[in-house]
ZAFI-938804 format. One record per residue (C-alpha): residue in three letters; x, y negated, z negated. Coordinates in steps of 0.5 Angstrom, whole numbers, padded with zeros to 4 digits. Layout:
+------+-------+-------+-------+
| rest |     u |     v |     w |
+------+-------+-------+-------+
|  ALA |     X |     Y |     Z |
...
+------+-------+-------+-------+
***
This chain:
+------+-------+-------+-------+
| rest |     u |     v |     w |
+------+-------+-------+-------+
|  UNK |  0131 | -0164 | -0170 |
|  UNK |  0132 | -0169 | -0164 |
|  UNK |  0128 | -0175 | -0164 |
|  UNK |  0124 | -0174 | -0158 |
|  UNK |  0123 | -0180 | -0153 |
|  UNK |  0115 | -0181 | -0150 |
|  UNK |  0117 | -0178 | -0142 |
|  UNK |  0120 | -0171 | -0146 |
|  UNK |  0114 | -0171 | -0150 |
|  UNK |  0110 | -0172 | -0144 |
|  UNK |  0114 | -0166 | -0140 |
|  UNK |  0115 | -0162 | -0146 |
|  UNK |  0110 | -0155 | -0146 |
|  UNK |  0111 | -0154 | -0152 |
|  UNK |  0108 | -0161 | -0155 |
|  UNK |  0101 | -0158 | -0159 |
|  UNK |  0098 | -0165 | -0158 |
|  UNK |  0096 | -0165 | -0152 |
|  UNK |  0092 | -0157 | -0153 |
|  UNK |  0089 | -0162 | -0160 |
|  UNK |  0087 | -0168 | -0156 |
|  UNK |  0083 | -0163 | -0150 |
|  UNK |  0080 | -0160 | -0155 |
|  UNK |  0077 | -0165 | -0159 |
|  UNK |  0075 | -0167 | -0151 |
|  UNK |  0073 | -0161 | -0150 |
|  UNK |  0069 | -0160 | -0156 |
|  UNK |  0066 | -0167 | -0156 |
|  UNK |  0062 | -0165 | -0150 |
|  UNK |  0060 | -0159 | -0150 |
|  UNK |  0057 | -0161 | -0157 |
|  UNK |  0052 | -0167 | -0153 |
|  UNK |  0050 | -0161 | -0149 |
|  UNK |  0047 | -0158 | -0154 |
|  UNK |  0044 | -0165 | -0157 |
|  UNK |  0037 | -0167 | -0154 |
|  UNK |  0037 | -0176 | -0152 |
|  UNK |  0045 | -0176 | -0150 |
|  UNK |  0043 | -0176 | -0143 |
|  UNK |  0050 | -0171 | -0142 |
|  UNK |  0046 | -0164 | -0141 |
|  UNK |  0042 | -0166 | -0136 |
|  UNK |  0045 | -0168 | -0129 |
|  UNK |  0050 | -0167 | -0124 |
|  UNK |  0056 | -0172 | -0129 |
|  UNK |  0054 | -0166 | -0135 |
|  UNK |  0057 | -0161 | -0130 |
|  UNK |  0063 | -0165 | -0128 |
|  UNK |  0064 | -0167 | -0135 |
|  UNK |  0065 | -0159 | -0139 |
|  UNK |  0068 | -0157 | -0133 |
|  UNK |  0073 | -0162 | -0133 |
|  UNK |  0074 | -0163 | -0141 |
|  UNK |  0074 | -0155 | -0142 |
|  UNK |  0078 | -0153 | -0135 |
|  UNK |  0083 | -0159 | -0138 |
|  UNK |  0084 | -0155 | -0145 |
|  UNK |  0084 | -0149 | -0142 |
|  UNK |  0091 | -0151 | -0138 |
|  UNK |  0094 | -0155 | -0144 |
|  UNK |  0093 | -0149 | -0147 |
|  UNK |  0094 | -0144 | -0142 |
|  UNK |  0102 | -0149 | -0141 |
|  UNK |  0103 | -0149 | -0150 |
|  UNK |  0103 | -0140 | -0149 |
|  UNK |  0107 | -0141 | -0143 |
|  UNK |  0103 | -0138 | -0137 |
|  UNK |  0100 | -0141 | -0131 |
|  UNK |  0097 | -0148 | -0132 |
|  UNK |  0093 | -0148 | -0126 |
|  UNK |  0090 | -0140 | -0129 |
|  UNK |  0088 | -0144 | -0135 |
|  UNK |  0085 | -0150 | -0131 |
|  UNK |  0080 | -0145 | -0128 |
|  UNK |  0079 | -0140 | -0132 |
|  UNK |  0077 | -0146 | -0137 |
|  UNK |  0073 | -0149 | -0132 |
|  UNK |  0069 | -0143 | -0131 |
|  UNK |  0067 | -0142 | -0139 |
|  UNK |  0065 | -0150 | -0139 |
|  UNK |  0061 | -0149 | -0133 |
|  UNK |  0057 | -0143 | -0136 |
|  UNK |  0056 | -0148 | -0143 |
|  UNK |  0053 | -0152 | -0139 |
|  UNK |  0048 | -0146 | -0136 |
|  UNK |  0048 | -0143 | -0143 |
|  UNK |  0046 | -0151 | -0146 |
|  UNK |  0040 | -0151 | -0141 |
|  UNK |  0036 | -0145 | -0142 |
|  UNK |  0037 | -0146 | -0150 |
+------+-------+-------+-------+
***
């Protein structure tokens, strides 16, 4: 196995960090959605936030399986979106 420099690691698809990394983001948020006094669900910042964190994991995970990461990126975006709809009426 090849050492990997820090720029191939970055271009690499198939680097698992980065799907780990926005998941965790993505999960960190949309926990403090659902938790009353985080100040996260309420607010246009708690839409922007799931949107942006979810859409975030979506492309990563969207490039990690080898499809189009701007699909992920929306599809992900969607999802959070919905979240947050769903955090609001629980």
């Amino acid at each position: 196995m090849q050492n990997e420099t820090s720029e191939s690691a970055f271009a690499n698809r198939k680097n698992i960090m980065w799907v780990l990394l926005s998941g965790a983001m993505a999960t960190t948020f949309i926990v403090l959605l659902f938790l009353p006094d985080t100040g996260v669900g309420t607010g246009t910042i708690g839409v922007y936030a799931a949107m942006l964190w979810c859409g975030l994991f979506g492309a990563a995970l969207a490039r990690y399986t080898g499809r189009n990461g701007w699909l992920g990126f929306a599809i992900g975006s969607v999802v959070g979106l919905l979240i947050q709809i769903a955090s609001q009426l629980v």
